[in-house]
C-alpha positions as CSV (number, residue, x, y, z in Angstrom):
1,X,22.9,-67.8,-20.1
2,X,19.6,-66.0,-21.2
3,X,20.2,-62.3,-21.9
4,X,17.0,-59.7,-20.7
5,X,14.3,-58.6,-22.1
6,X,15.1,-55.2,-24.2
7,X,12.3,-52.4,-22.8
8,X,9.4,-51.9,-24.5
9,X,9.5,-48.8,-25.8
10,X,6.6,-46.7,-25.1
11,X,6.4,-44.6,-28.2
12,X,7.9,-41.9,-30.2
13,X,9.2,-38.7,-28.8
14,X,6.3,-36.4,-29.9
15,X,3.7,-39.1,-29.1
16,X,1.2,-38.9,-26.6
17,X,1.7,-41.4,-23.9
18,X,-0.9,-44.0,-22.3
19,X,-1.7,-43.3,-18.8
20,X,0.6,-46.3,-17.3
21,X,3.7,-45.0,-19.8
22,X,2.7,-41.2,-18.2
23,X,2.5,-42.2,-14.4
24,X,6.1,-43.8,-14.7
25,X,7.4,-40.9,-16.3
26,X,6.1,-38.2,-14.2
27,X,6.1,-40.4,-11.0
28,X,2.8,-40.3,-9.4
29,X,0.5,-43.1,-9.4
30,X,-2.0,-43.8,-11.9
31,X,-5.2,-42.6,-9.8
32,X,-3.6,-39.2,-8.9
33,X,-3.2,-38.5,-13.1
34,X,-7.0,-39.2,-13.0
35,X,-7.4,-37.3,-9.7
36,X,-5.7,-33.6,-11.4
37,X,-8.1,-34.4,-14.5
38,X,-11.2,-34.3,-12.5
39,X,-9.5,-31.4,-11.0
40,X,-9.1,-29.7,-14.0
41,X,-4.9,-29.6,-13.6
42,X,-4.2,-31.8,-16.3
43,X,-6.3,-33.0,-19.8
44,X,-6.1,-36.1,-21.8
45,X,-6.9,-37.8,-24.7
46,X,-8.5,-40.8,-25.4
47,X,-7.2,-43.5,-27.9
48,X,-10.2,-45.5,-30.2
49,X,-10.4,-48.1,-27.6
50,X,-11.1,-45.2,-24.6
51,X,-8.3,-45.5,-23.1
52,X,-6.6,-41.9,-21.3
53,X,-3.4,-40.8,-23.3
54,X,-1.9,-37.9,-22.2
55,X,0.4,-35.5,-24.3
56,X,4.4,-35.8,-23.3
57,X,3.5,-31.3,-22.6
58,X,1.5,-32.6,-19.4
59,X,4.5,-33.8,-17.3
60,X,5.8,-30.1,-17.0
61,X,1.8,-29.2,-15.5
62,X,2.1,-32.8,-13.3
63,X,5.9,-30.9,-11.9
64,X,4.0,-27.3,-11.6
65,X,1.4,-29.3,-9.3
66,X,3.4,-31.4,-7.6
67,X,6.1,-28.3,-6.6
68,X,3.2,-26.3,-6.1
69,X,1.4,-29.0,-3.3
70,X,5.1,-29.5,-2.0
71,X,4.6,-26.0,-0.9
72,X,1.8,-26.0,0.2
73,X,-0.1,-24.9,-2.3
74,X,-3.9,-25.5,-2.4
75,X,-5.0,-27.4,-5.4
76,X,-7.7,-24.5,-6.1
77,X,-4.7,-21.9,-6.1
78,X,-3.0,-23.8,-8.6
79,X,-6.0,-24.8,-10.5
80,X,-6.2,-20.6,-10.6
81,X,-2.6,-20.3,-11.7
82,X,-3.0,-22.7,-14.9
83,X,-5.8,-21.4,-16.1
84,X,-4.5,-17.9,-16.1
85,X,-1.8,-19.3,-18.7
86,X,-2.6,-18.4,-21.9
87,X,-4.6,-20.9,-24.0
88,X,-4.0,-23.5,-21.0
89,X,-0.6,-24.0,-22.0
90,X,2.3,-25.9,-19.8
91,X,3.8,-23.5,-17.6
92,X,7.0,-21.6,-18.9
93,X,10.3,-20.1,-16.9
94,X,8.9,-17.1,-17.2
95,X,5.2,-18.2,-16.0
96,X,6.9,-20.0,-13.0
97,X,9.0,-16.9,-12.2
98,X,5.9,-14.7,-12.2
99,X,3.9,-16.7,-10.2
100,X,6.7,-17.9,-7.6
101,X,7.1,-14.0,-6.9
102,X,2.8,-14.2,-6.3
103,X,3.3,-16.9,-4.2
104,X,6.6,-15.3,-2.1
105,X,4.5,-13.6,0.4
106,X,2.1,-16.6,1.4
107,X,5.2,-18.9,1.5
108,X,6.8,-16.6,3.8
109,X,3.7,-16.6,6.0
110,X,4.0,-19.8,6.1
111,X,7.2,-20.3,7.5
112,X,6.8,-17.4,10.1
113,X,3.6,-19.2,11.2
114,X,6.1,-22.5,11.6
115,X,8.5,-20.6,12.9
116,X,6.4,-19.9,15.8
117,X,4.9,-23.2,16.2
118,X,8.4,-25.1,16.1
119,X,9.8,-22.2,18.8
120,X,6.4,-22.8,21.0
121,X,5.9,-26.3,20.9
122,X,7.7,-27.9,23.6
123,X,5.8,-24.7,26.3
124,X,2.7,-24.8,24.7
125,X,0.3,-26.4,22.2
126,X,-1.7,-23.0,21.5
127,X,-4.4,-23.8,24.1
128,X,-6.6,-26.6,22.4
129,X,-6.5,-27.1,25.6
130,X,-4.4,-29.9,26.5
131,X,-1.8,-28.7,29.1
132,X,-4.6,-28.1,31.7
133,X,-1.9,-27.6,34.7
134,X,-0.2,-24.8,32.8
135,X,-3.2,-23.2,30.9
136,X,-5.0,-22.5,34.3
137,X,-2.0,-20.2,34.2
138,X,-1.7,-18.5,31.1
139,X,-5.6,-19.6,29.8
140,X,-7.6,-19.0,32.8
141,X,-11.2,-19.9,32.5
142,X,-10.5,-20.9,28.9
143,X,-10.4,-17.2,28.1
144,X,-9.2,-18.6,24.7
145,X,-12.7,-19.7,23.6
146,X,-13.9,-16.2,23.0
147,X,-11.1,-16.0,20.1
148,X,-12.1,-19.1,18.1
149,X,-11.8,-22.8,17.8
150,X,-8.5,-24.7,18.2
151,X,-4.7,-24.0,19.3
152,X,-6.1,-20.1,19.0
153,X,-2.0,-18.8,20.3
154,X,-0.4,-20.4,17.5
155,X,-3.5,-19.8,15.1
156,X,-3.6,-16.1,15.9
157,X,-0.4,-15.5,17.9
158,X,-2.1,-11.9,18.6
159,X,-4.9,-13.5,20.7
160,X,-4.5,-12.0,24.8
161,X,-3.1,-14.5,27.2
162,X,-4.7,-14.6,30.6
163,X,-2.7,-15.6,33.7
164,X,0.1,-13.9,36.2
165,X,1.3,-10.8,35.1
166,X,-0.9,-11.1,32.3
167,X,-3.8,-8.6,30.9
């Protein structure tokens, strides 16, 4: 009976981590890591041999970003949110408390804006137009065009409808 392999250990607790070690940890795939450095979200080191090391520190900015997308969250709003921290620094429960509070009112819009769609969906799709049978109704002469591109009534829920007893 053969007994496993003990795991490798990656390295010390204060020591920066190589790129493989750091995607494990923070649970992303290597090319997103190299993705948020060209985006300016995260920075690493290189070791002698050039390889990308990045500091343990980094995971908490890898968790900011990844919440962050998870709600939504353009990558140039959180790219504007770290570099408003001081000296670059990881996010602290303070930072993430003031900026939550920022974000509050665009998250909210958000889920009004789904709100609508989910309680329009199954009558309309926002005139695209797709639902030519019941858009001659309430999109006459495509009277949506004038407003914009796209599902303009889920867009901008404020656009006019056309159509029986209808402006």
């Amino acid at each position: 009976m053969t007994t496993p392999p003990a795991p490798i250990a990656e390295s010390g607790p204060g020591d920066p981590l190589p790129i493989g070690a750091f995607a494990r940890r923070a649970g992303v795939p290597a090319s997103t890591l190299r993705f948020y450095e060209r985006e300016g979200l995260i920075a690493a080191a290189r070791t002698a041999g050039g390889q990308r090391c990045y500091p343990r520190a980094a995971l908490r900015r890898v968790a900011f970003v990844r919440v962050a997308q998870s709600v939504g969250l353009s990558l140039q709003q959180i790219r504007a949110a770290l570099a408003a921290l001081p000296g670059g620094r990881t996010p602290t429960q303070a930072d993430w408390s003031a900026l939550s509070a920022q974000w509050r009112p665009l998250l909210d819009a958000r889920i009004a804006e789904l709100e609508r769609l989910r309680d329009q969906l199954d009558a309309c799709i926002g005139c695209g137009c797709l639902s030519l049978t019941r858009c001659a109704l309430y999109n006459a002469g495509d009277a949506a065009a004038a407003t914009g591109g796209g599902p303009r009534y889920l867009l901008a829920p404020d656009t006019p409808r056309t159509g029986p007893g209808r402006p």
